[in-house]
C-alpha positions as CSV (number, residue, x, y, z in Angstrom):
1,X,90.5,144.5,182.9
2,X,91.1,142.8,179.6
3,X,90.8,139.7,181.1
4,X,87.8,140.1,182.3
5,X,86.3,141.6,179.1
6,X,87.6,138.7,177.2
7,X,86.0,136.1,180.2
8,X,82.4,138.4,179.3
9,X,82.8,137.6,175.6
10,X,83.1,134.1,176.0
11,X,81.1,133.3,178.1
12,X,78.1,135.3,176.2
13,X,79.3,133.4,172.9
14,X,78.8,130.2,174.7
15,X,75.3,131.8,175.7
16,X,74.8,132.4,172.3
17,X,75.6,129.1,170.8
18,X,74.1,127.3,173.9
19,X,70.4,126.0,172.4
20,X,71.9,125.3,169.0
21,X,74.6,122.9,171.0
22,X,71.6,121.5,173.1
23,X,69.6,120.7,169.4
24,X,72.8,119.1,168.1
25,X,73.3,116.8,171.2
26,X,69.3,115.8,171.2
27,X,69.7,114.7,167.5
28,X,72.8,112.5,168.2
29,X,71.1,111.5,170.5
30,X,68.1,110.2,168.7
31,X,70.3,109.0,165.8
32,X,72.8,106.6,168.6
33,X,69.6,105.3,169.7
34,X,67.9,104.8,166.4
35,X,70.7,102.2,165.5
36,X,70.6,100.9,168.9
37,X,67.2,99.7,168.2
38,X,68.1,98.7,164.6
39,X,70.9,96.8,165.1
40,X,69.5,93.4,164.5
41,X,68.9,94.9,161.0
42,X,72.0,96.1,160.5
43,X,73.8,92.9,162.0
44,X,72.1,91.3,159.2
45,X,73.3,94.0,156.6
46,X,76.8,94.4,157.7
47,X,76.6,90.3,157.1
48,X,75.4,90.7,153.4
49,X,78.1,93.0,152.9
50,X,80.9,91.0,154.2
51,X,79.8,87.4,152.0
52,X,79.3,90.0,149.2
53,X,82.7,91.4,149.5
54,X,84.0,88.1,150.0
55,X,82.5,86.3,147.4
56,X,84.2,89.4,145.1
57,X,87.5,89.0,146.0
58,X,87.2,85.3,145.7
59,X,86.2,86.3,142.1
60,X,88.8,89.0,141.3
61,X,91.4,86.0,142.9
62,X,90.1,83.4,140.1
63,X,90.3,86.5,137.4
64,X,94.0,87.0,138.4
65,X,94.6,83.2,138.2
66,X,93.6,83.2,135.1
67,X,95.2,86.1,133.9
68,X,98.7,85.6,135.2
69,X,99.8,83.7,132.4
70,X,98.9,86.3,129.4
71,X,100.8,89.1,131.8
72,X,103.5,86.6,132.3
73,X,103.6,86.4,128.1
74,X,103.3,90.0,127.4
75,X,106.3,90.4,129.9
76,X,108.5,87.9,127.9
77,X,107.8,89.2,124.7
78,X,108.4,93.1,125.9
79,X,111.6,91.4,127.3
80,X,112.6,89.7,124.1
81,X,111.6,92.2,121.7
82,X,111.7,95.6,123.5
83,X,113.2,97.5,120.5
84,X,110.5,96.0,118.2
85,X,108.3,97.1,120.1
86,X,109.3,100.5,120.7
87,X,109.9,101.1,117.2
88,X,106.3,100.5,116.3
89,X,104.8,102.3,119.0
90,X,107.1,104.8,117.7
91,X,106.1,105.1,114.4
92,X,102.5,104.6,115.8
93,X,102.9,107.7,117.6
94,X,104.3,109.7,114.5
95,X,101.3,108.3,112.4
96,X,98.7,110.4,115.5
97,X,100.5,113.2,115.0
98,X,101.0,113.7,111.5
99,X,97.0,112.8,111.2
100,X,96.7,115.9,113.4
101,X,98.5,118.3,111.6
102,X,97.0,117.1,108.6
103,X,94.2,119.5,107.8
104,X,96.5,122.8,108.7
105,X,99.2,121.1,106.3
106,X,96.4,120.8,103.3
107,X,94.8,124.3,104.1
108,X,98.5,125.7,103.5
109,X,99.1,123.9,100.3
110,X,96.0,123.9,98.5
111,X,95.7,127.5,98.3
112,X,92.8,127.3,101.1
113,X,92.5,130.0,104.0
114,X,96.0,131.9,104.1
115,X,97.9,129.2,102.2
116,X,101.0,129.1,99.7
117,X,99.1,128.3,96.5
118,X,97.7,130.9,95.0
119,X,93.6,131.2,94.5
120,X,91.9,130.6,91.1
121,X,89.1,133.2,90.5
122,X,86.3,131.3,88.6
123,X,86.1,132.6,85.0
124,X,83.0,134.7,84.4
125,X,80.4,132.8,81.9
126,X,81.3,133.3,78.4
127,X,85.2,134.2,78.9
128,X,87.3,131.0,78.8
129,X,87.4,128.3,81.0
130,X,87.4,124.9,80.7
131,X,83.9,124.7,79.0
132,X,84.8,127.3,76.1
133,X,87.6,125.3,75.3
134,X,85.7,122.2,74.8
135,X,82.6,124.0,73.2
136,X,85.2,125.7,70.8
137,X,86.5,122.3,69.3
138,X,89.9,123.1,69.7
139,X,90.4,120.5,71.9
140,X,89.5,117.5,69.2
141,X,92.8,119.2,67.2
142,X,94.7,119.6,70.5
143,X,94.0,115.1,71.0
144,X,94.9,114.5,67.3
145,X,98.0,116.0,67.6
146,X,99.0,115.0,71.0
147,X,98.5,111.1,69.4
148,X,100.6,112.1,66.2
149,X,103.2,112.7,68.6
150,X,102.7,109.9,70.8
151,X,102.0,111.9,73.5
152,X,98.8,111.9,76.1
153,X,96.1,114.0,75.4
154,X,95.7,117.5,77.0
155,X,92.2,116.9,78.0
């Protein structure tokens, strides 16, 4: 009885599948006979293809010819001076890597977003600062006496 149930379910698959098999068989079909009637066409094209391909391998041939001896070089001098050479693309590669830490290593010392030096508040107008100390003329006494002393001036 199951065997029979399972026969009933094929077969009304197959039934049910039937005209979209029948569509898929007239198409290739269609499409076999399409190049069948093209082929003179794609004779030709295949032919293109085939003196185009050949004509690039005959160029990529010439371009290895020519490039043998310059590989042949770079081999000999990797061979001769291998450490040399490791030792600069060593340092080369510490040089890409310290240029990427960089800007976290100059945030954290120059006081910047959670660094180690501590942040200057700007003086408030009026109160100090750079400016009041020039305006005040203190700073002409400050040079004099920095060049009695032979020293460099403050400012």
């Amino acid at each position: 009885m199951l065997k029979s149930t399972k026969t009933a379910l094929k077969i009304e698959i197959g039934d049910a599948f039937l005209p979209a098999k029948k569509q898929f068989n007239l198409s290739m079909i269609d499409f076999l006979n399409s190049i069948r009637k093209n082929m003179p066409e794609l004779t030709q094209l295949a032919e293109s293809l085939g003196t185009l391909a050949s004509r690039g391998v005959e160029k990529l041939g010439s371009a290895m010819d020519t490039a043998l001896p310059y590989i042949q070089k770079g081999l000999d001098y990797l061979i001769n001076n291998g450490e040399q050479v490791v030792r600069v693309l060593g340092g080369m590669a510490a040089a890409f890597v310290g240029m990427k830490f960089a800007p976290a290593a100059e945030a954290i010392f120059s006081g910047g977003k959670g660094g180690l030096a501590p942040v200057q508040e700007r003086p408030e107008r009026g109160r100090g600062g750079r400016g009041a100390f020039l305006r005040s003329g203190a700073h002409r006494e400050a040079t004099a006496s920095a060049r009695r002393w032979g020293r460099q001036s403050p400012v």
